[in-house]
C-alpha positions in Angstrom: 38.0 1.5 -4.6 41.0 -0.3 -4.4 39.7 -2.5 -0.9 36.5 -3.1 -3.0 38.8 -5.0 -5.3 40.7 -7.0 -3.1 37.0 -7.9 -1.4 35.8 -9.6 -4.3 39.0 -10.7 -5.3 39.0 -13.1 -1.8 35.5 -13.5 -2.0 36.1 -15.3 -5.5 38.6 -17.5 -3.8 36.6 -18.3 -1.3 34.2 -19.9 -3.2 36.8 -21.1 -5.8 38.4 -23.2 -3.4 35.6 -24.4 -1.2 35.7 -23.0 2.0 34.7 -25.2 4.5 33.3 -22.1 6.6 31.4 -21.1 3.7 30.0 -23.9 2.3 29.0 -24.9 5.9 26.9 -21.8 6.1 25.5 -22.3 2.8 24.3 -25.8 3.1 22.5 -24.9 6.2 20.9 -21.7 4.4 19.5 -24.2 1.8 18.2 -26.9 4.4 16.4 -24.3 6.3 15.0 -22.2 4.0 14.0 -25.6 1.4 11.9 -27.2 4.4 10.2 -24.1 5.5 9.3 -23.9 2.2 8.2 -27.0 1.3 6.2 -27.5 4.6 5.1 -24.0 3.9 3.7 -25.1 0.3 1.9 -27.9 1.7 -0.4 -25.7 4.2 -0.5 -22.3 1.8 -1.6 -24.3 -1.6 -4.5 -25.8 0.1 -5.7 -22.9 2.2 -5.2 -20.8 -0.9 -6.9 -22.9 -2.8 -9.9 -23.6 -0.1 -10.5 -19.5 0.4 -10.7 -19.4 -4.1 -12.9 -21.7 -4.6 -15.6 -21.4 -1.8 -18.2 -18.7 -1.2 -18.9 -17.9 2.4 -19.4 -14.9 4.6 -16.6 -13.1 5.7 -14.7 -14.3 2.9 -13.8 -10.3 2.2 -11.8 -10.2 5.4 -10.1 -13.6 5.2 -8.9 -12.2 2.0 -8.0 -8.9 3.8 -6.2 -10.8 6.5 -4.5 -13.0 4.1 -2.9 -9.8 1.9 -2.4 -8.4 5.4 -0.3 -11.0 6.5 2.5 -11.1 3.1 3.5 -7.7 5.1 4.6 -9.6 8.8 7.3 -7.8 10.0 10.1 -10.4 10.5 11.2 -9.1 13.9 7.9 -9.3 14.8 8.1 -12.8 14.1 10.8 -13.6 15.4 9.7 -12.2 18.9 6.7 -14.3 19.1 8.4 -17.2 18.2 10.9 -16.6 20.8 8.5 -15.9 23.7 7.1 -19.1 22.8 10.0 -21.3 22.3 12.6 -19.5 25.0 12.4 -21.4 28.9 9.4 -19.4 30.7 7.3 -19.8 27.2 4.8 -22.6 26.5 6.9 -24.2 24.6 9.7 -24.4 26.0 10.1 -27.3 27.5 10.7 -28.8 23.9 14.0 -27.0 23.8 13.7 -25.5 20.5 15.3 -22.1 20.9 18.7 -21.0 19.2 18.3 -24.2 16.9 17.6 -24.7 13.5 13.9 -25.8 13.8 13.5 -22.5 15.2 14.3 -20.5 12.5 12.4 -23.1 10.2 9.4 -22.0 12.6 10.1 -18.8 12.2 10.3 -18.7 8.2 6.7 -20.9 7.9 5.0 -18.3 10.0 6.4 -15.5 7.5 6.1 -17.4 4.0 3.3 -19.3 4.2 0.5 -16.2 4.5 2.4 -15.1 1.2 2.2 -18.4 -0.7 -1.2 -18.9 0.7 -2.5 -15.5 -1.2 -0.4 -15.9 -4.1 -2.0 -19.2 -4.8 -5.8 -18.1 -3.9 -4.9 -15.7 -6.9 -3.9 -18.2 -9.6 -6.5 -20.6 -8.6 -9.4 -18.2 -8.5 -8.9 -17.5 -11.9 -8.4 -20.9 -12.6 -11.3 -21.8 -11.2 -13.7 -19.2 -12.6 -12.6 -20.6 -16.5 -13.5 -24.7 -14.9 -16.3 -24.0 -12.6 -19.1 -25.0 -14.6 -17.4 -28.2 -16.2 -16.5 -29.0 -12.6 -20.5 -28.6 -11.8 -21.1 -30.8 -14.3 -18.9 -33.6 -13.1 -20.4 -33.2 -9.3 -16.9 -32.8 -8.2 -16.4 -32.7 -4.5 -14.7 -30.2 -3.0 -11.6 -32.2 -2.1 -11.4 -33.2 -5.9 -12.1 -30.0 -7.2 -8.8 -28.5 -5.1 -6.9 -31.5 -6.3 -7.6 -30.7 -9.8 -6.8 -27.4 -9.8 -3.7 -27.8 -7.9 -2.4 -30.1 -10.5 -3.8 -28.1 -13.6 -1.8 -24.7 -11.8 1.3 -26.6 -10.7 3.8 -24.7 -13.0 1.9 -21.6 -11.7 2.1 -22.2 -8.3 6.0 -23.2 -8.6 6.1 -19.4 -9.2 4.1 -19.0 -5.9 6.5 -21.4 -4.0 10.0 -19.7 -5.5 8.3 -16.2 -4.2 8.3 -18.1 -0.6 12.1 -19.5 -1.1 13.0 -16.3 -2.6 11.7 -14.4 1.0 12.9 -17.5 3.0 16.6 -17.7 2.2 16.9 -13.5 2.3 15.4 -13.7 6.1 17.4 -11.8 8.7 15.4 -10.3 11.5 13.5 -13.4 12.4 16.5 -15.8 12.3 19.0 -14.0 13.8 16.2 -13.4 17.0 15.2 -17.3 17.3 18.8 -19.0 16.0 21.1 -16.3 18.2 23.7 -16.5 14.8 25.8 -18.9 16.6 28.8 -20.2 14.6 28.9 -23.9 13.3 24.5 -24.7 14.9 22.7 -21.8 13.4 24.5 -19.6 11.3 23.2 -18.8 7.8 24.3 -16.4 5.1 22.3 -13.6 5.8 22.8 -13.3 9.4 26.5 -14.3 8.5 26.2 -11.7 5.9 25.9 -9.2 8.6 27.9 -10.2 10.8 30.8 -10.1 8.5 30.1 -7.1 7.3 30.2 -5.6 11.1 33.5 -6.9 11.6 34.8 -5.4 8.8 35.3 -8.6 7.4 34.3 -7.8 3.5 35.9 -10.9 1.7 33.7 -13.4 3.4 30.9 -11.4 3.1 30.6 -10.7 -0.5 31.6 -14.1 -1.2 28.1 -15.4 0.6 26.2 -12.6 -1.2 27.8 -13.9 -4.4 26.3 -17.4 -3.1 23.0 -15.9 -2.5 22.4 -14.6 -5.9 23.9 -17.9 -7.4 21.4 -19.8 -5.7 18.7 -17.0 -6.8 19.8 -17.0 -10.1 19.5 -20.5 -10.7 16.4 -21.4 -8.6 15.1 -19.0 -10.7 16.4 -20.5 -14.2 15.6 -23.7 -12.9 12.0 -22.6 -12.6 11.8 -21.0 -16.1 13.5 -23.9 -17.7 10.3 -26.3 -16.1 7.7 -23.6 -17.3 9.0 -23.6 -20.8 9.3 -26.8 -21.4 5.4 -27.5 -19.9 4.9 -24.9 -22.5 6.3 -26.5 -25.3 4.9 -29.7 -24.3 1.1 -28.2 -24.6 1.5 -26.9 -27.8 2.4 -31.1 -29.2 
């Protein structure tokens, strides 16, 4: 029990005084996981938004596939991407593997199936409340997306916080396509582990304490924009 103590006590100086180790590890956490997210939002909203609002055959199984693919196992992933990206793949000539874009690769291909379901979701119902006004105004498709995208945009900040949230907790993907090497590819989860193999239980309870920080306040952040969109449509 004692041990425990001492853990957190070094993991709380770790952050405390700014570890350059740490905060390495923890600013390259946030710039992968942010831009797959963010380039993940820009192809799930549409696609999400394309599948809710149109009727065409074999719409059931696109949605089947599209709740089938939230469940990609991440080592899956990350052995696809790596037979494409290592030297004998077709893709390897762009030299991508054990880098940072691979892992961002490697987090768009798990996230964006989720955020594109999630957001089918909140626009379908969205879209069933407008559909007639939108008739009315012989909205193209293109427009009709765009509207709904905007009216649902503190809805689908939701959607896009679930993707961040599954981003920056990947393990088994990253750790396959970015090889965990120290000071190039690192992050806290496959840090986390790492650490926690060696024994090393200070460092690694001071980057979980960084991961639910940055939880915790992605998440506040979120409720704090929803509210005050809230209050604003009651004025």
């Amino acid at each position: 029990m004692q041990s425990i103590a001492d853990a957190l006590g070094l993991a709380a100086k770790l952050v405390l005084s700014g570890d350059p180790d740490l905060f390495e590890i923890v600013l390259l956490s946030l710039q992968v996981s942010l831009t797959a997210t963010v380039i993940a939002c820009l192809v799930g909203f549409p696609v999400g938004a394309l599948v809710a609002i149109s009727r065409f055959r074999g719409r059931n199984a696109v949605l089947i596939v599209m709740n089938a693919l939230m469940g990609l196992p991440p080592v899956v992933v990350g052995l696809l991407v790596y037979l494409h990206l290592s030297r004998s793949g077709p893709l390897g000539f762009l030299g991508l593997l054990y880098t940072p874009t691979a892992m961002i690769i490697a987090q768009i291909i798990l996230i964006a199936p989720i955020i594109a379901a999630l957001s089918q979701q909140v626009i379908e119902d969205l879209h069933s409340e407008y559909s007639e006004q939108f008739r009315s105004l012989c909205l193209t498709r293109v427009q009709t997306v765009q509207a709904l995208l905007w009216d649902a945009r503190y809805s689908l900040l939701t959607v896009g916080l679930a993707g961040f949230g599954r981003a920056v907790a990947e393990v088994g993907a990253v750790i396959i396509v970015g090889g965990n090497i120290d000071h190039l590819t690192r992050v806290m989860t496959t840090a986390i582990a790492l650490e926690t193999s060696k024994g090393d239980l200070a460092l690694a309870l001071a980057l979980g304490i960084v991961l639910l920080v940055i939880a915790l306040g992605v998440n506040a952040a979120v409720h704090s924009v929803r509210m005050t969109a809230a209050r604003q449509a009651y004025v």
